[in-house]
C-alpha positions as CSV (number, residue, x, y, z in Angstrom):
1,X,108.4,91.8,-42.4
2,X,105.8,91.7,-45.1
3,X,105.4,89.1,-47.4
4,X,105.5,90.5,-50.9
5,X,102.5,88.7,-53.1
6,X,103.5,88.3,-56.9
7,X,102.5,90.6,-59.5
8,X,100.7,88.3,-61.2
9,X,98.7,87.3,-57.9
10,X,98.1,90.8,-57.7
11,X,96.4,91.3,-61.3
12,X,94.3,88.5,-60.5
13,X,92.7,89.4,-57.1
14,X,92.7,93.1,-58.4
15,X,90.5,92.4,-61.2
16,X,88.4,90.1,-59.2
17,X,88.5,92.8,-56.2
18,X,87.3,95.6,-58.5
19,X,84.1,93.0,-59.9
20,X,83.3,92.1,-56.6
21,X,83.5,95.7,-54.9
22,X,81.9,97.5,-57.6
23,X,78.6,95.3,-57.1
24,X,78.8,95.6,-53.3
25,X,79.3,99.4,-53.5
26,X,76.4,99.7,-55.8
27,X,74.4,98.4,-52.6
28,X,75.5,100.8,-50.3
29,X,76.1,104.2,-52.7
30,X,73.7,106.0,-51.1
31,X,75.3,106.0,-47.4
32,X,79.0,105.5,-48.8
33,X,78.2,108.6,-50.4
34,X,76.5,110.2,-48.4
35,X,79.8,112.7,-47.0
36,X,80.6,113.3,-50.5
37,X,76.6,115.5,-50.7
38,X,77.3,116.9,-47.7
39,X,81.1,118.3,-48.7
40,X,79.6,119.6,-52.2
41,X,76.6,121.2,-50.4
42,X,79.0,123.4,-48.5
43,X,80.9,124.0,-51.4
44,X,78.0,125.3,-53.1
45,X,76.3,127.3,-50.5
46,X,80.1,129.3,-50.1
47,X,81.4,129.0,-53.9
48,X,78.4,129.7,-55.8
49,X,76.1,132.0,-53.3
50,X,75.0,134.0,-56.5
51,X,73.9,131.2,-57.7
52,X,73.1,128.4,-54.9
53,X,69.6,129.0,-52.8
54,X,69.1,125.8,-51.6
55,X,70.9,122.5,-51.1
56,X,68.8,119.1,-50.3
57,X,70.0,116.0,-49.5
58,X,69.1,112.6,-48.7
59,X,70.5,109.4,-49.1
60,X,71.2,108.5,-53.4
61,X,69.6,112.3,-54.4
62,X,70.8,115.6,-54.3
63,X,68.9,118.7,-55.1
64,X,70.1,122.4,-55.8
65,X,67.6,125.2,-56.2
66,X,69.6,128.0,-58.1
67,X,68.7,131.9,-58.6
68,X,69.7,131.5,-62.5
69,X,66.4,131.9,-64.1
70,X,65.9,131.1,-68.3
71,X,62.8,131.5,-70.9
72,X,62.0,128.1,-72.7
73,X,59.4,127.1,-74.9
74,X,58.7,124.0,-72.2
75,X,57.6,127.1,-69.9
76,X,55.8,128.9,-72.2
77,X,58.9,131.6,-72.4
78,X,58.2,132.6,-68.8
79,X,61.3,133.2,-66.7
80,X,61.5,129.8,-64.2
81,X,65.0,129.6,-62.2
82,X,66.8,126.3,-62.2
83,X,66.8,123.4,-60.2
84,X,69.5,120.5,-60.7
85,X,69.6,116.9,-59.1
86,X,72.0,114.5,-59.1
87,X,73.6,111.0,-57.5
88,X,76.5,111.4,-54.7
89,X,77.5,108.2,-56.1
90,X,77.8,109.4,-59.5
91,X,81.7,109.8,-59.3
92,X,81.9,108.0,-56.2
93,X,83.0,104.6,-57.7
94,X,86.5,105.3,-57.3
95,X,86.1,104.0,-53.6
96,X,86.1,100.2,-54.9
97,X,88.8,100.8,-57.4
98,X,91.0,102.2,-54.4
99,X,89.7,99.0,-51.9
100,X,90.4,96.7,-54.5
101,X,93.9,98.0,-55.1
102,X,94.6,97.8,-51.2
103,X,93.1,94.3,-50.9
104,X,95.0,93.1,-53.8
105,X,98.1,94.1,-52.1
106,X,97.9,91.8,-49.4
107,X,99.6,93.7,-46.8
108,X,99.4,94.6,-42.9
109,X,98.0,98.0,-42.0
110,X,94.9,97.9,-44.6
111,X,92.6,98.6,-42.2
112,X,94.0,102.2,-41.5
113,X,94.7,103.0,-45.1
114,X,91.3,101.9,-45.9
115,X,90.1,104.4,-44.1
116,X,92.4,107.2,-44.8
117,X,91.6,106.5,-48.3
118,X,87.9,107.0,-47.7
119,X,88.5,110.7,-46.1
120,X,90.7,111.3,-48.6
121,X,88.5,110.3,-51.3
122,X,85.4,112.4,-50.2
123,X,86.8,115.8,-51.0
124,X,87.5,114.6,-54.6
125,X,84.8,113.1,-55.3
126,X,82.7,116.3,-54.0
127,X,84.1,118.0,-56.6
128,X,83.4,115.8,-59.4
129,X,79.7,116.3,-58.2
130,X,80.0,119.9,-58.1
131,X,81.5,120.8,-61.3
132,X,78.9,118.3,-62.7
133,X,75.8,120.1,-61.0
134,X,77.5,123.8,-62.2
135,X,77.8,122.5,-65.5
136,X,74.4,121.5,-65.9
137,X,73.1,125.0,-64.7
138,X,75.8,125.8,-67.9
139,X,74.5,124.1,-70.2
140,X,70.9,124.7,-69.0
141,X,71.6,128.3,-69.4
142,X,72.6,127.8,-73.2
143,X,76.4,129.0,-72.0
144,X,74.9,132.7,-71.5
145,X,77.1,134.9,-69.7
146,X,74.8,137.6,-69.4
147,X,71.9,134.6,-67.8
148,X,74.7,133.3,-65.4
149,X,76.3,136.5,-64.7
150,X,79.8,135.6,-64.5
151,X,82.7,137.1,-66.9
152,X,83.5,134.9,-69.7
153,X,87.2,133.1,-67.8
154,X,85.1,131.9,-65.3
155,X,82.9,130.4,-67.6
156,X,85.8,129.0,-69.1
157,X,87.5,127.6,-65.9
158,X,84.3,126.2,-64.9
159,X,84.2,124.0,-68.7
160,X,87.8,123.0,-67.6
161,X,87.1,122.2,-64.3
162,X,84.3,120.2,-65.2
163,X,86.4,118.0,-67.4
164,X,88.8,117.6,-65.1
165,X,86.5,116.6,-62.0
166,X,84.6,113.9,-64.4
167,X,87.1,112.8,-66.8
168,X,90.3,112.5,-65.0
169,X,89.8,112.3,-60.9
170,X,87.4,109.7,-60.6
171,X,90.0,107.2,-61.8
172,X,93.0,108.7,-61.0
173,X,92.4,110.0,-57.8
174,X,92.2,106.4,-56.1
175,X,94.9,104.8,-58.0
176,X,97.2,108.1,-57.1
177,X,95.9,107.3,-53.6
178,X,97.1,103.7,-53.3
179,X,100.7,104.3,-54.7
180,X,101.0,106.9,-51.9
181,X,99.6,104.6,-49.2
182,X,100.9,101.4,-50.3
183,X,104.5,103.0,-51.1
184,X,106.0,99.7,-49.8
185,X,104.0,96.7,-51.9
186,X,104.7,99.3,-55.0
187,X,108.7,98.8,-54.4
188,X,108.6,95.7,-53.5
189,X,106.2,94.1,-56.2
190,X,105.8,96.0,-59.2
191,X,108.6,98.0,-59.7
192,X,110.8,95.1,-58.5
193,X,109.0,93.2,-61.5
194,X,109.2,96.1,-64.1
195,X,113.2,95.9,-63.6
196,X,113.5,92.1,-63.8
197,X,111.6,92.5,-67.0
198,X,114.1,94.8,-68.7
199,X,117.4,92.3,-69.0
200,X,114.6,89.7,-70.4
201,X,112.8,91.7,-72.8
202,X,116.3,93.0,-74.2
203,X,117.5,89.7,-74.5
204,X,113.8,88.5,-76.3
205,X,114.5,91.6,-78.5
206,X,115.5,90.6,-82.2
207,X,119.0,92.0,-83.2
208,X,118.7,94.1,-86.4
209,X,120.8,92.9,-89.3
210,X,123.5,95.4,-90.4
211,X,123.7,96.4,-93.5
212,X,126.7,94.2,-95.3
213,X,129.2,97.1,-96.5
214,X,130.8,95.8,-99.8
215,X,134.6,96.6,-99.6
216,X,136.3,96.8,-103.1
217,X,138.2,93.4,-103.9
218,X,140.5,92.8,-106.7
219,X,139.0,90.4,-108.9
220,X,140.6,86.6,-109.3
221,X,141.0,87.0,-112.7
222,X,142.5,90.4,-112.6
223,X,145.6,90.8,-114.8
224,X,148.3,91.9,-112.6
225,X,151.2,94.5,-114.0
226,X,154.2,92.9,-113.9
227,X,156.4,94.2,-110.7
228,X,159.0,95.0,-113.0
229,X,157.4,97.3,-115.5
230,X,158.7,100.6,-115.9
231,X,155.7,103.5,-116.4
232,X,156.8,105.7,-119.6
233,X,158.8,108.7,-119.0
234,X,157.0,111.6,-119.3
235,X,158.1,113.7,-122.4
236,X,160.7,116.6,-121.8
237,X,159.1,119.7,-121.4
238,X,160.1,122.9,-123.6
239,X,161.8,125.5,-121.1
240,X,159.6,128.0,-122.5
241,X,156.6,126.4,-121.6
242,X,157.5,127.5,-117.9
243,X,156.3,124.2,-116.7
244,X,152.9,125.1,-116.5
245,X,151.7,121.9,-118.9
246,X,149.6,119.3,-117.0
247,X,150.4,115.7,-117.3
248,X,147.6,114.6,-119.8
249,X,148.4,117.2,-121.9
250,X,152.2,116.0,-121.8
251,X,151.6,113.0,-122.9
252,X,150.1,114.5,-126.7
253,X,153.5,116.3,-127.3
254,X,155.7,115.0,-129.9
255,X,158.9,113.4,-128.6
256,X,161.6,115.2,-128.9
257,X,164.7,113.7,-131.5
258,X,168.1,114.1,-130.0
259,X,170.2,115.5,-132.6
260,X,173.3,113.1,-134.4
C-alpha cells in the first residue's frame, strides 16, 4: 500500500523539484520540445493553409513562411509576406512543473505517469505555440481583416485563443494533469489535510462578542404603589353622551353631586 508523505514534505520537495527541474529542462528544451514543433507544424499546414506556406524546424527554432503580405516603411512600402519564428520551448515549461509535482508525491507508478504526462503535455503546449505564432502574423498585420482575409469572429476567436493558450494552459495544464494522475496521493495527502484543518481553524477562530441587549429593570430606588391603593373611579358618565367619551377626556368632567 502506498505510503502517504506529509503535506508539508510535499511543499518542500515540490518547490525544490520545480528549482531543480526548471534548470535541467532549460538544458534539454530544444529536444524535450522538439514533438511539440512538430504537432504545431501540422496544425498549421491543415488549420491555417491560407495562410501557412512553409513550416521549418530544428531543434530550439521554428520558422513559418506565411502568404499574408504587408507595406511598411522598414520595406520601403513594398508588399513583403511574413515570416514568424519562435522557441518550442517557449510554453513548454510546464513539463517540470508537472515532474516536480509527480516526484513530490513520492508514489509507485511515476515512471508510467511521467510519461503519460509528457504525451499529454505535447498537444497543449503545441497550441500555445500556435496561437502565439498566429498572433504575431496578427499583430504584424496591424489587426487588418481585409490583409489576413478572415471575417472579423475569427479574428476575434483567434485574440481569445491566444490568451488562453499563453496565459492559462501553460500552468494549468500540468497541474490539471497531476490531480488526474495522481488521484490517489491527492486523497490521501492534501485533501485529507484540508479537512483536518477545518475543526482547527474553527476552533482558532475568535468568537464575536454579542451585542449586550439592555432589558428594562425597575430601579432600586423606585417608589413602589402601595398593593392596597385603590385607582380613582372614573367619573359617571351623562347617558346622553352615549358613551362615546374617552378616558382622558373623563377624567376633566366635573363630578357629579348626589342630590340631599
Amino acid at each position: 500500500m502506498r505510503r502517504a508523505a506529509s503535506l508539508k514534505i510535499f511543499v518542500l520537495g515540490l518547490f525544490a523539484g520545480v528549482v531543480l527541474l526548471t534548470l535541467l529542462w532549460i538544458r534539454v528544451s530544444p529536444w524535450t520540445s522538439y514533438p511539440v514543433g512538430m504537432v504545431a507544424g501540422a496544425v498549421l499546414e491543415h488549420a491555417a493553409p491560407g495562410w501557412v506556406r512553409e513550416t521549418r524546424l530544428r531543434p530550439g527554432a521554428f520558422e513559418v513562411d506565411t502568404s499574408v503580405a504587408v507595406a511598411t516603411p522598414q520595406t520601403g512600402n513594398r508588399l513583403v509576406e511574413i515570416t514568424v519564428e519562435s522557441d518550442p520551448g517557449r510554453y513548454a515549461y510546464g513539463l517540470p512543473i508537472f515532474l516536480a509535482l509527480l516526484l513530490a508525491a513520492r508514489g509507485p507508478g511515476r515512471t508510467w505517469r511521467a510519461l503519460a504526462g509528457f504525451a499529454l503535455l505535447v498537444p497543449l503546449q503545441a497550441f500555445s505555440l500556435v496561437m502565439h505564432l498566429l498572433m504575431q502574423v496578427v499583430l504584424t498585420a496591424q489587426l487588418d481583416v481585409r490583409v489576413l482575409k478572415v471575417a472579423q469572429w475569427q479574428l476575434e476567436a483567434l485574440v481569445y485563443g491566444y490568451q488562453v493558450g499563453v496565459l492559462v494552459l501553460p500552468t494549468l495544464a500540468p497541474m490539471v494533469l497531476w490531480l488526474w494522475l495522481d488521484r490517489q496521493f491527492v486523497n490521501e495527502v492534501v485533501i485529507e489535510a484540508w479537512r483536518r484543518s477545518l475543526p482547527a481553524a474553527r476552533a482558532a477562530a475568535p468568537v464575536p462578542a454579542a451585542a449586550a441587549v439592555a432589558s428594562p429593570q425597575p430601579a432600586a430606588d423606585a417608589v413602589a404603589e402601595p398593593a392596597d391603593a385603590i385607582p380613582e373611579p372614573i367619573p359617571h358618565v351623562p347617558p346622553g353622551l352615549g358613551g362615546k367619551v374617552s378616558a382622558s377626556a373623563a377624567a376633566t368632567l366635573p363630578v357629579r353631586k348626589k342630590p340631599r
